[in-house]
C-alpha angles and dihedrals in degrees: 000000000000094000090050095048090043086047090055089046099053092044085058098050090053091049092052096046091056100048085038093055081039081055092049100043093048087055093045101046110033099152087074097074100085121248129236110256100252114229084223120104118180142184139187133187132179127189143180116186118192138193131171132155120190132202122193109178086335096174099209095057142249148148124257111235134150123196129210118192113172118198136195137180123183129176136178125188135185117197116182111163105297093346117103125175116176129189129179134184121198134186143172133176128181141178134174125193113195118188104276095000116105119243107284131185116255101182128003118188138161122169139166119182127180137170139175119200133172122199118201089235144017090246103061132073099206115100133192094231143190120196139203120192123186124185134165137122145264108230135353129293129213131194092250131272091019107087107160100080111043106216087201143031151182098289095007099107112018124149127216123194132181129169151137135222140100131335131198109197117168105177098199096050080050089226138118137191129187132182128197132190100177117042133136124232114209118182119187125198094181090183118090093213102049087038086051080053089050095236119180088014107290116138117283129231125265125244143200129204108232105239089210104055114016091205094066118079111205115218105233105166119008125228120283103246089205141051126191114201126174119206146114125299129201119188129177134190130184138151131182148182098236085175146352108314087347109115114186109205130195137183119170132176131192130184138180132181128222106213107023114058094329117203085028096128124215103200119194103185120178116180135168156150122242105192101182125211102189137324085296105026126074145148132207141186114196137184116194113190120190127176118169117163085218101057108086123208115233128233130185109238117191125200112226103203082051112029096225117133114215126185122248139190119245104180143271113312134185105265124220132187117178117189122190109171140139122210147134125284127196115198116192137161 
C-alpha cells in the first residue's frame, strides 16, 4: 500500500513538472506559436532626389544652383476574399536655390487615393468599385519672380473626387483601369481673394463701379470658395519592367462634366522611367501633363501711367512638368 501510494506520488509530480516546463516555455518563447496570416499589406518608399552644379571663374559662364525633391509613396491594402480595399498616400516637395536668386519651389503634391471594390469571384479582375481621390498642396506657390501675390495656395486649390463604377485590376500585369459614370467633382479655393479672382473656376466675385470715382471698383458679392460639378472619370494605372531594372509607370485621369462644357476633357497625365541602380540608389525621368479648361494661366500686367504690376488671367494652357533626377530611395515595411 505504501509502494502504491509512493508510486502515485511520484507519477503527479512528473506530470506536473511537465505541464508546468510546457508553462514556462510557452512564456519564454512566445514567438513560436504561430501567428494568423493578417489581411493587411503594406509599403513604404522614401526618396530624395539632388542635383548641384558649381562655377568658380569659370570662364564660359553659369550660374551656381542646387536643387532638393523629396518623395514619398505609401499603400496600404486589405484583401479579405472578394472584398479590396486600396489606399495610397503620395507626397513630393521641391525646392531649388540659384546664386543671387531667393529660395523658390520646384514641385508641391499632396494626394490621397482610396477604393473599395468587390468581385463576384476569386477568379475574375473586374471589380464593382467605389473611389475616393484627394488632392491639394503644401505651401504656397508664385509666378516667378513675382512673389508678392500667391496664385495658389494649401486648399486652394484642393480636388475631391467620389465616385463609383467599374474597376479592372489585374495584380500580375501590375495595371488598373476604372471607369465612373457617375463621379462628383468637388473643387475648393479655400482663400477669399483668389476665390474673389475666380481662380480654378469657382464663381468670381461681383463688382460695382463706384459712381463717384471710375477708378474704384465696389465689392458687391464675393467669390464662391467651392464648385460642385457631376460627370464621368476614367483613371488608369500601369507599370512595367520594359527591361532589366527599368520600370515604365504610368497614371492617367480623364474627366469630363455633364452639364458644364461636356466632352470637354480635363486630362491629368504623369508619366516616368525608374532605371534602378541598386535597392538605394535610383534614377528617374519624369514628364507630368495637366490640361484643365478651369485653371487659368497669370500674367504680370504693368500699368504703364502707375507703374504697379497686377496679375491677370490668360487663359487655360496646356501645362508641362519635366523631372531628371537621380537619389536615393529607402523602401521599408
Amino acid at each position: 500500500m505504501k509502494l502504491l501510494r509512493s508510486t502515485l506520488l511520484l507519477l503527479l509530480l512528473l506530470c506536473t513538472s511537465n505541464n508546468f516546463a510546457q508553462i514556462i516555455q510557452t512564456t519564454l518563447s512566445p514567438n513560436q506559436a504561430p501567428k494568423p496570416p493578417s489581411n493587411w499589406t503594406q509599403k513604404n518608399q522614401l526618396g530624395f532626389d539632388i542635383s548641384e552644379i558649381a562655377f568658380v571663374n569659370w570662364s564660359a559662364g553659369g550660374t551656381s544652383s542646387i536643387s532638393g525633391l523629396f518623395k514619398g509613396e505609401f499603400s496600404r491594402t486589405y484583401t479579405k476574399k472578394n472584398h479590396k480595399w486600396v489606399n495610397e498616400l503620395i507626397v513630393k516637395y521641391g525646392l531649388n536655390k540659384q546664386d543671387g536668386i531667393e529660395l523658390r519651389k520646384t514641385d508641391d503634391a499632396f494626394q490621397f487615393n482610396s477604393t473599395y471594390g468587390f468581385r463576384k469571384d476569386s477568379t475574375s479582375n473586374w471589380y464593382y468599385s467605389s473611389k475616393l481621390n484627394f488632392n491639394t498642396q503644401f505651401t504656397d506657390g508664385y509666378n516667378y519672380p513675382n512673389r508678392d501675390v500667391a496664385i495658389s495656395k494649401p486648399f486652394a486649390p484642393a480636388y475631391v473626387f467620389l465616385g463609383a463604377g467599374a474597376e479592372n485590376s489585374n495584380k500580375e500585369k501590375n495595371r488598373t483601369f476604372y471607369f465612373s459614370p457617375i463621379t462628383l467633382k468637388t473643387t475648393l479655393v479655400l482663400d477669399q481673394y483668389l476665390a474673389n479672382q475666380g481662380s480654378f473656376g469657382v464663381k468670381k466675385a461681383v463688382y460695382e463701379t463706384d459712381p463717384l470715382d471710375p477708378n474704384n471698383q465696389i465689392l458687391i458679392e464675393e467669390g464662391q470658395k467651392v464648385k460642385a460639378e457631376f460627370g464621368i472619370l476614367f483613371t488608369g494605372y500601369m507599370r512595367s519592367e520594359i527591361y532589366k531594372n527599368v520600370f515604365y509607370e504610368n497614371r492617367l485621369s480623364l474627366y469630363t462634366d455633364y452639364l458644364n462644357k461636356f466632352g470637354n476633357v480635363d486630362i491629368d497625365y504623369d508619366t516616368k522611367l525608374d532605371l534602378v541602380v541598386n535597392a538605394y540608389v535610383k534614377a528617374n525621368i519624369g514628364v507630368h501633363l495637366i490640361y484643365d479648361d478651369d485653371i487659368k494661366t497669370k500674367k504680370d500686367v504693368v500699368d504703364p501711367t502707375t507703374g504697379t504690376t497686377t496679375q491677370v488671367n490668360d487663359g487655360p494652357r496646356m501645362q508641362l512638368r519635366q523631372v531628371l533626377g537621380v537619389g536615393l530611395v529607402y523602401a521599408f515595411q
